[in-house]
N, C-alpha and C positions, 0 to 999 in steps of 0.2 A: 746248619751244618754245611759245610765245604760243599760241592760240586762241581761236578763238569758239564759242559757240551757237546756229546757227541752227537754224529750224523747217524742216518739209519742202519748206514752199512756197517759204520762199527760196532753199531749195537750187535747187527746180526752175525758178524766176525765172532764176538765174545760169546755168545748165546749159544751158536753153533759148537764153538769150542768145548765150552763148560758140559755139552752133551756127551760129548766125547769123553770127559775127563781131561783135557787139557785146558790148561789157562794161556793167558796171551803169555806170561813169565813164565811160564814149563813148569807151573806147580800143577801138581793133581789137586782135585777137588777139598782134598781133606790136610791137604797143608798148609802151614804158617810160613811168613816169607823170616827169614831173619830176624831176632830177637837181638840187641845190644840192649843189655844191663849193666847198670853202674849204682851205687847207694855210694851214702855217707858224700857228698857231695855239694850241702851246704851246710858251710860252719855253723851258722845261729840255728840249730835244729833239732832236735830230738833224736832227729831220725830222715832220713832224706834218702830220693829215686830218682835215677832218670833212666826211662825206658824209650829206644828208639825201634819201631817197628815198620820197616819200610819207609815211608816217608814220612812218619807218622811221630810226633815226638813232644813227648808226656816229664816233665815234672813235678816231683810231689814232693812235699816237706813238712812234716809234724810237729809239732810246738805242744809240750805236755805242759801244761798249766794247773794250778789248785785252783779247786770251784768248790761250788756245794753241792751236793748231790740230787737230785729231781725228788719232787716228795714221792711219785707213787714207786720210784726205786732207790729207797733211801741208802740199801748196801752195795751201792754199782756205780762206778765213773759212766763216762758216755765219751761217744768220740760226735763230733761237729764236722762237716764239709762245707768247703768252698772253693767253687770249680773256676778259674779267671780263663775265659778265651781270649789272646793274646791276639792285638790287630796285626802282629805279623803273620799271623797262621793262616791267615786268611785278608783278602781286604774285604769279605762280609760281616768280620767281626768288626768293623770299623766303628766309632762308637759306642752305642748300645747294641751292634747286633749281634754281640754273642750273648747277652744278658737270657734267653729263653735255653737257648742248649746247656748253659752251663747251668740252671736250675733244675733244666730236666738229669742231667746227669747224675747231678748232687743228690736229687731225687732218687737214683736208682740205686746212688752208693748208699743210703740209707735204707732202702730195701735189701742193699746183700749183705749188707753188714748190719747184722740182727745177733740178739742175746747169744745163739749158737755160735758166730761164727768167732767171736770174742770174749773171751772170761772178763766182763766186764767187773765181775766181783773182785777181781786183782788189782783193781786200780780205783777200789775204795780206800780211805787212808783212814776215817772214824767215821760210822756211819750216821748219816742226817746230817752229817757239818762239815768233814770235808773228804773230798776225792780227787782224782786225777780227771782233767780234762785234754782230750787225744783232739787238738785242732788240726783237721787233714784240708791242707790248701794244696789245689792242684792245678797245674799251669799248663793248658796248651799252647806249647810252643810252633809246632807245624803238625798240619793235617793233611795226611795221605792214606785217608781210609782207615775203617776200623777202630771207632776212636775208644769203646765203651774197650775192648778186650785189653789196649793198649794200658790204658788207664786203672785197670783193676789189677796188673802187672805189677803196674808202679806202686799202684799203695800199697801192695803184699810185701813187697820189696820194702817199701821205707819202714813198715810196719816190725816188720823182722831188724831193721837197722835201728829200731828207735831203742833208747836208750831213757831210762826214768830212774831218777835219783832217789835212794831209799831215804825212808821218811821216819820218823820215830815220833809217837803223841807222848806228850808232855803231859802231867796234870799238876797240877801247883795244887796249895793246904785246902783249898778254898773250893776247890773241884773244877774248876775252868781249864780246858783244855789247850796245848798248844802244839803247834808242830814245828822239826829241826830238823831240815837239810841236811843231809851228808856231804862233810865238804870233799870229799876222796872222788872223784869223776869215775873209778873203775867200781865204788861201791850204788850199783844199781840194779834195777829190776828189769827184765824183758818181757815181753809179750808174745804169748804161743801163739804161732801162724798157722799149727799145723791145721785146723779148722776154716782157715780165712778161705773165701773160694774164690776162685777167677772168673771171668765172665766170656764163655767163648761164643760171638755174636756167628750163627747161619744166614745167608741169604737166598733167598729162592730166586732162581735166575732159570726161566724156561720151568724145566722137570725136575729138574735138578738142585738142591744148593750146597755152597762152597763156605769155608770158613777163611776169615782174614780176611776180606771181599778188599779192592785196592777201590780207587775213587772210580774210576772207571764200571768198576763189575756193580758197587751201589748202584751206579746212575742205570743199571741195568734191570735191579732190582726193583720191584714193586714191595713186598714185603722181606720183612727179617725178624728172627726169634733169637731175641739175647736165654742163655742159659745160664744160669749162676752154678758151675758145680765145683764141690770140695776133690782136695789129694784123691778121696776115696771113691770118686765117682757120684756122688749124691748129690743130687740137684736141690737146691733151696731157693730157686727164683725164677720165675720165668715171666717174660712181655716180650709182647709182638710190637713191633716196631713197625711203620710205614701203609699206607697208604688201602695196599692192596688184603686180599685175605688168604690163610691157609686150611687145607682141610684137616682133618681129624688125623689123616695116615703119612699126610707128611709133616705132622705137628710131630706124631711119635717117630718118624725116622729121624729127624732132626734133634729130637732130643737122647737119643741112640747114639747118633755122631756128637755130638755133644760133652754127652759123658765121654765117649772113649777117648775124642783127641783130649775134655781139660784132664783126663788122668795125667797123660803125656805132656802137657804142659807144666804143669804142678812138678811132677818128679822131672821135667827140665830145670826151671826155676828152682828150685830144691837146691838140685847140683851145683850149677850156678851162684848162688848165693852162699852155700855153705865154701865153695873154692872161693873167691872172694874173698870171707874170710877171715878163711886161713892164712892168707897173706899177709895180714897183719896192717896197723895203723901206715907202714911205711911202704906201704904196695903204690906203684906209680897212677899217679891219674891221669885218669886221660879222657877225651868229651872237648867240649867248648868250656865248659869249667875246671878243668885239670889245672 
């Protein structure tokens, strides 16, 4: 993952700060800096995000594919992840070194995104032979901190934008089945988000922790607890992150802060995506891909 160098004094500038409730940017503790959202953003796609969170900026794009369905869940598509850290984002992804963060991430997108958080049964087309396959390729483009919250943004987002062409089985005299495309682009099927969760990463700095941590407030960090929670406040994941440990009473204050800010994030992103929209296919784009 990304990092910096700081000296001692800055450590203790920020440490200092964060007791107070002040960060070096003048957020309080419990704020997110800036959200830019954008979907629909790459042509060849199902479904496509790009989410910029401070300096932080995340790509995603969905590719629905026909597969067969796993035998021990014969009536259920699946969705698949793959996380690419990009050598601009960094030059320690230079080569192979983002090969380990981007497993572990992929890793953690297949723990939040579990049977609940996806009707996976909606994206069976005949069950044992064939279903929909949801491939989520996700691109770190630059890293400034907070990469897991940024990132589970964007798949919600492309998720919501993805678009799956209704499907009709076939069966000839003989009983052999077949499937047929809809060739109409607006006759398609959507995927309910209302369940997906977002992931809002704590860090413990000093007494204290902050959510949205910048690259700076990490390097200040010894430990951090990613929370997976839904629209409705429910928590369905939690791992400790880093190095250091936490005790029993600030595992549960932080998953207190947790729930409350991802409510308010969810009903941001909600809004956001539903105005979007409504704009229609001929709303201006805008990003470095506009």
């Amino acid at each position: 993952m990304a990092s910096v160098v700081l000296s001692e004094a800055e450590k203790v500038y920020i440490v200092h700060g964060v007791q107070e409730d002040l960060r070096v940017d003048g957020r309080g503790c419990d704020d997110y800096r800036c959200v830019e959202v954008e979907t629909d953003v790459v042509s060849n796609t199902s479904g496509s995000a790009r989410v910029k969170l401070g300096h932080t900026d995340i790509l995603v794009g969905v590719k629905a594919e026909v597969g067969t369905p796993k035998l021990e869940k014969a009536d259920e598509g699946y969705l698949e992840f793959f996380v690419d850290c990009s050598a601009n984002a960094t030059p320690e992804f230079e080569g192979r070194g983002g090969d380990d963060l981007g497993t572990e991430i992929a890793n953690t997108l297949y723990r939040i995104f579990n049977k609940s958080s996806v009707d996976l049964k909606a994206l069976c087309i005949s069950p044992r032979e064939h279903c929909w396959v949801l491939y989520v390729d996700v691109l770190l483009l630059e890293c400034g901190g907070n990469l897991f919250d940024s990132i589970s943004i964007a798949v919600k987002a492309a998720l919501f934008n993805t678009r799956i062409p209704r499907v009709r089985v076939l069966e000839d005299e003989e009983g052999s089945k077949d499937i047929e495309l809809s060739d109409d682009p607006y006759d398609c099927i959507r995927l309910s988000v209302e369940n997906v969760p977002c992931t809002v990463t704590l860090c413990k700095i000093g007494c204290r922790h902050v959510v949205d941590a910048t690259l700076q407030e990490e390097a200040c960090s010894l430990a951090s607890l990613l929370v997976s929670v839904t629209s409705k406040g429910v928590v369905t994941c939690m791992r400790k992150v880093g190095k250091g440990s936490l005790d029993p009473e600030s595992i549960f204050e932080m998953m207190e802060t947790g729930k409350r800010v991802g409510k308010v994030l969810h009903s941001s992103l909600q809004k956001i995506l539903l105005k979007e929209e409504s704009l229609g296919p001929k709303r201006q784009k805008v990003g470095f891909l506009g």
